[in-house]
C-alpha positions as CSV (number, residue, x, y, z in Angstrom):
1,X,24.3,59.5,69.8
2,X,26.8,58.7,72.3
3,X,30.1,57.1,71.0
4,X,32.1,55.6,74.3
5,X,34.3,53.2,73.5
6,X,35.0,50.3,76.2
7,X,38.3,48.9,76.2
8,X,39.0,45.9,78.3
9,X,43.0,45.6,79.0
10,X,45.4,43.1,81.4
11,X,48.3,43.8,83.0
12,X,50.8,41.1,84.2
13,X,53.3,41.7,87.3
14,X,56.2,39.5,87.4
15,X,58.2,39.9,90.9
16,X,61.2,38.1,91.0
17,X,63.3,37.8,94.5
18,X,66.7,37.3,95.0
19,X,66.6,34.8,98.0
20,X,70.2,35.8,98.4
21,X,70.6,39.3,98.6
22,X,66.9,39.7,99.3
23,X,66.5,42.0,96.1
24,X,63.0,42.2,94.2
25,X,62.5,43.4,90.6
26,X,59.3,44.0,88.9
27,X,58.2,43.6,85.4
28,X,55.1,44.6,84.6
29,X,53.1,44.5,80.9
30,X,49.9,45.4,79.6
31,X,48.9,42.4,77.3
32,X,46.1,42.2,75.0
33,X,42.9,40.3,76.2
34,X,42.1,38.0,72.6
35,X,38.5,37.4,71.2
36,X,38.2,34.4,73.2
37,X,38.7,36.8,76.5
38,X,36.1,39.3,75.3
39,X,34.0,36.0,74.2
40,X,34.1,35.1,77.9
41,X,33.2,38.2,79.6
42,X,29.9,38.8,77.2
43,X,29.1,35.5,78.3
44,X,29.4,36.4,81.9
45,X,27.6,39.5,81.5
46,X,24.8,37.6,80.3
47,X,24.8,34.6,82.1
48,X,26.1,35.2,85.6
49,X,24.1,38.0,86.6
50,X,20.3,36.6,85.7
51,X,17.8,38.4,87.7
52,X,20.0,40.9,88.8
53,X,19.4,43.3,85.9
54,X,16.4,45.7,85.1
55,X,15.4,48.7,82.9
56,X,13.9,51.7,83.5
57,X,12.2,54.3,81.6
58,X,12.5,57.9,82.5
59,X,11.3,61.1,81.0
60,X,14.7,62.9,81.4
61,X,16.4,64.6,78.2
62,X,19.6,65.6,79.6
63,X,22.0,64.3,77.3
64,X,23.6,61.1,78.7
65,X,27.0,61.5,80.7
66,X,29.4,59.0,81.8
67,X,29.3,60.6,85.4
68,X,25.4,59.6,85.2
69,X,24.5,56.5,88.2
70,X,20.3,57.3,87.6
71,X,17.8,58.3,85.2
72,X,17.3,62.3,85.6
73,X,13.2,61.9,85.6
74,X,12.8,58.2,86.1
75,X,9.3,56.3,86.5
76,X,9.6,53.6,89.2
77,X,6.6,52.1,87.8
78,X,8.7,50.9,84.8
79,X,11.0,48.8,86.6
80,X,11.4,45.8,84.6
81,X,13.7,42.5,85.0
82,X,15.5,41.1,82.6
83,X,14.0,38.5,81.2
84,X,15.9,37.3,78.5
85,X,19.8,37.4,78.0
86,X,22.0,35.5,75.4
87,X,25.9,35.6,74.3
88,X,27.3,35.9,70.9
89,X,30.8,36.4,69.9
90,X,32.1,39.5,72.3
91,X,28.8,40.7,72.5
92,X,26.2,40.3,75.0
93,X,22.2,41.1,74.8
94,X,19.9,41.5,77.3
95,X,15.6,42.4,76.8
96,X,12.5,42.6,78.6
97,X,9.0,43.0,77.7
98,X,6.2,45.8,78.7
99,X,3.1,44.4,78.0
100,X,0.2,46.6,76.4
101,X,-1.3,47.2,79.8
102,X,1.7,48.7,81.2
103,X,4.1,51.7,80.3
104,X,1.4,53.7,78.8
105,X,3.6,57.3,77.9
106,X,5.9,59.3,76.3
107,X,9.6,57.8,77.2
108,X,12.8,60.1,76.9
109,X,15.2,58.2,78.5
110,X,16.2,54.4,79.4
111,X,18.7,53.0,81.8
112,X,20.4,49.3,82.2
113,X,20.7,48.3,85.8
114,X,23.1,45.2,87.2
115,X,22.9,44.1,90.2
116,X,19.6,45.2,91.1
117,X,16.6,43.8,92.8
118,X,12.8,44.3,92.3
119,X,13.5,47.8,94.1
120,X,13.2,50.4,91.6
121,X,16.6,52.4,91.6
122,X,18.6,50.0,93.1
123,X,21.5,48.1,91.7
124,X,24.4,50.3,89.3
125,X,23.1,51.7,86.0
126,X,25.5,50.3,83.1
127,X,24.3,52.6,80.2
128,X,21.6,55.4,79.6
129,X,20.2,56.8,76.1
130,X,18.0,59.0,75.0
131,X,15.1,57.4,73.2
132,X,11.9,59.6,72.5
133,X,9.3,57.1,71.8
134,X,5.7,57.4,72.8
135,X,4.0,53.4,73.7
136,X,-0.1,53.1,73.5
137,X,-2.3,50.7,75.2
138,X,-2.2,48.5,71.7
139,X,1.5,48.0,71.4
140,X,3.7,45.8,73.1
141,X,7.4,46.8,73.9
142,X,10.3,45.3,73.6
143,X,13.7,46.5,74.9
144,X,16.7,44.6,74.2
145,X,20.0,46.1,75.0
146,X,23.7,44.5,73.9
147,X,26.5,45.4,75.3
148,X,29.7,44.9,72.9
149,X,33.1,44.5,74.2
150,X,36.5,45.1,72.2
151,X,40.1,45.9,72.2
């Protein structure tokens, strides 16, 4: 199981010019983006960008990498829109559905797209895992992703 850890930090310039003697200093600091930033951004992520973002399931099993943009062995026939997305605390969750009659398979592999359209493969994937699961003709799937943010 993967462990990333996303960070979210600001940094503040300050340039101050002498209008004298033309001089210009700089101060720049990191600061710490508070709960009520973090609060913001999961909101964004799951608000702002409605219809923009899909999953895909793949039959890949290379373990996931950071370096990653696509599934390794992904189905096109799997594209799926969000269709849901909420905002809780820092956290933000998006899910979709595969209904019995579709998605019939053994699934490895799942990827989060944003900024996508109904294109299969478009957009920027946000996150892969590895998930063996197998879904039958009698079962209903539900994928629901969330995406936490801290400092």
């Amino acid at each position: 199981m993967p462990s990333d850890i996303v960070r979210v930090r600001g940094d503040v310039t300050v340039t101050l010019l002498d209008t004298v003697t033309g001089e210009t200093v700089r101060h720049v600091h990191r600061n710490l983006v508070v709960s009520g930033g973090l609060n913001i951004l999961a909101q964004l992520v799951a608000s702002s960008v409605s219809g923009a973002w899909y999953v895909e399931l793949g039959t890949g099993t290379t373990t996931a990498s950071s370096a990653q943009t696509a599934l390794v062995t992904p189905d096109t026939a799997t594209w799926r829109a969000i269709t849901a997305q909420s905002a809780s605390s820092s956290s933000a969750t998006l899910g979709t559905i595969y209904p019995a009659a579709s998605a019939n398979s053994t699934w490895q592999e799942i990827g989060l797209f944003a900024g996508a359209t109904a294109t299969a493969g478009s957009g920027t994937m946000v996150a892969r895992v590895l998930s063996t699961f197998t879904k039958t003709s009698s079962q209903v799937a539900t994928v629901s992703w969330t995406l936490t943010f801290s400092v």
